[in-house]
TILUM-79815 format. One record per residue (C-alpha): x, y, z. Coordinates in steps of 0.5 Angstrom, whole numbers, plus 500, padded with zeros to 3 digits. Example, Ala and Ser with C-alpha at 12.3 -4.5 7.8 and 13.67 -1.06 7.14 Angstrom:
2
525491516;527498514;
***
This chain:
212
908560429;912566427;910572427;912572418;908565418;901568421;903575416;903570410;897566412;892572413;895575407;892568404;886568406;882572401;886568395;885562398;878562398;877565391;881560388;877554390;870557390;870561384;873555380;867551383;864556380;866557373;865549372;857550374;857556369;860551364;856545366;850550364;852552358;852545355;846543357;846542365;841545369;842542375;847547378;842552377;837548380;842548386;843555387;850553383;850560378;854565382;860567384;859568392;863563395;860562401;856558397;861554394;866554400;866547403;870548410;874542411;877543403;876549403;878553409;882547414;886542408;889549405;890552411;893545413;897544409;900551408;903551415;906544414;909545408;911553411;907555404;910552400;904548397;896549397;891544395;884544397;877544394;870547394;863544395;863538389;859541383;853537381;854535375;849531370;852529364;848526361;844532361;849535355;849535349;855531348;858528354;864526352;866532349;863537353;866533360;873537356;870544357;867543364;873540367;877546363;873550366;876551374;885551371;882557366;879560372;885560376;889563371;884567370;885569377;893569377;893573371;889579375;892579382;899580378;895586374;893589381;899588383;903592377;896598379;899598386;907598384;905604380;901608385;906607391;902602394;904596392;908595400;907591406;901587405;897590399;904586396;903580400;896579398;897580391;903574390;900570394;894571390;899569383;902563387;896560390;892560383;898558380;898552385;891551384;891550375;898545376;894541382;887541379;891539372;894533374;892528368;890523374;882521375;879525379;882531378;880535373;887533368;884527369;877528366;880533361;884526358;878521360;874525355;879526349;880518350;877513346;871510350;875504351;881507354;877512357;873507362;880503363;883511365;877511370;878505373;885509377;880514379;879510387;886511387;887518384;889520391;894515393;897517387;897525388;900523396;905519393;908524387;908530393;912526399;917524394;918530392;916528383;910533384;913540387;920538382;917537376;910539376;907544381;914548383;915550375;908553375;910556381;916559378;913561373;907565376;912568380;916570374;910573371;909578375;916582371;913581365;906585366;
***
């Protein structure tokens, strides 16, 4: 492994794991907000991401991942949010909301390195690894909203279209959910997902940083 290889994945660290675990988190808080109390229950309600972190999806997969594809894509996932449901108010609809709720969150969050960023370069900060963290802040959360935003069951896209269809449709939707994974893996070894999806996002968060 090079020497700017280890710079970059140590510069990650920290990104990573507040990408996933605090997405976790924001769909526990909006969970709760429509009437789900079991992520509370559960000790769900917090932004420590030691309580969200899962070490396979959180620290081994992305970690994996990086360094197959030299950087180029991130993908991994948090302790799964308890959810109930049937708890809410309005399921269908709220299902939207909380689905919702993770991508906001890393946009969130890719907005915020990029204004970091911007502070740093205007202190004469923003050299070295201050800046590593910082863009890798912005293009792993901008990886993180195109990937959970797949319109594919399970990823968040997918539910966000599950509960917008009608009730018929949206059990039809869900029966491609076993297969959800598959699909993902096919879209990404063909290169459609990284062309015309993730990759756009990426070059967008990345031009992003010049108009903050």
């Amino acid at each position: 492994m090079s020497n700017d290889l280890i710079q970059i994945v140590v510069a990650a660290i920290i990104p990573v794991i507040l990408a996933i675990t605090w997405a976790t988190a924001a769909e526990a808080y909006a969970a709760h907000h429509f009437g789900d109390t079991t992520g509370k229950m559960m000790g769900r309600l917090t932004l420590n991401p030691f309580v969200h972190l899962n070490v396979l999806g959180t620290l081994v997969v992305p970690a994996a991942v990086f360094l197959m594809t030299k950087g180029a894509v991130l993908f991994g996932w948090g302790k799964p949010v308890p959810i109930n449901w049937g708890a809410m108010r309005d399921p269908k609809r709220n299902m939207v909301w909380v689905s919702l709720a993770g991508p906001v969150c890393n946009l969130v969050q890719m907005l915020a390195w990029g204004v970091v960023f911007k502070l740093l370069s205007a202190m004469g900060l923003a050299d070295g690894f201050p800046r590593a963290v910082c863009m890798a802040g912005v293009l792993i959360n901008a990886a993180m909203f195109a990937f959970t935003l797949l319109p594919i069951p399970p990823f968040n896209g997918g539910r966000v279209i599950m509960g917008l269809l009608p009730p018929r449709q949206a059990m039809a939707f869900a029966k491609l959910e076993p297969y959800g994974f598959y699909i993902v893996l096919a879209l990404l070894f063909t290169g459609v997902l990284m062309n015309f999806w993730v990759g756009p996002v990426m070059r967008l968060a990345t031009g992003l940083l010049s108009l903050i």
